[in-house]
C-alpha positions, 0 to 999 in steps of 0.5 A: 484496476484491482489490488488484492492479497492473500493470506493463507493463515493471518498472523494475530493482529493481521488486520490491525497493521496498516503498513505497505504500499499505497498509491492515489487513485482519483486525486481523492483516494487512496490505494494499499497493497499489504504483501504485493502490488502486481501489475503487467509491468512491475511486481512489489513484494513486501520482503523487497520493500527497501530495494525499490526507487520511490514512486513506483508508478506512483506506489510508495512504501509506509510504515501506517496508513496515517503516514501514508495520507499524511504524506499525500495530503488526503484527508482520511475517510472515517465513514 
C-alpha cells in the first residue's frame, strides 16, 4: 500500500515539519501521511485530526516525527 500527498504550492518550511499521521508497517517501520491518509475504508484529513478515535487501523496522530517513533518504540533510521 502506498501513502501519498500532494501540494500544489508548499508552505516555507513545508519539508521541515513532521507532523501527521503515522502508522507501523512490518513491526520495524514507520509510515507518515502529512495532509491525509485514504484507504478504501477510511479517509483522515489533517483539518479533522481531533475528531477521530485513536488508532485508526493503526494510524494515530503526532505532533513530530520523534513523538511518533517515541511512542512506538522504533528506533529511527538516520541512514
Amino acid at each position: 500500500m502506498i501513502y501519498r500527498h500532494n501540494e500544489v504550492i508548499p508552505e516555507e518550511g513545508y519539508h521541515e515539519k513532521t507532523d501527521g499521521f503515522y502508522r507501523v508497517e512490518n513491526e520495524t517501520s514507520i509510515v507518515f501521511g502529512r495532509l491525509y491518509v485514504l484507504n478504501k475504508d477510511y479517509a483522515l484529513y489533517r483539518d479533522e485530526k481531533d475528531t477521530y478515535e485513536y488508532p485508526v487501523d493503526g494510524w494515530r496522530w503526532f505532533d513530530s516525527e520523534d513523538e511518533a517513533y517515541s511512542f512506538f518504540g522504533i528506533e529511527k533510521n538516520t541512514i
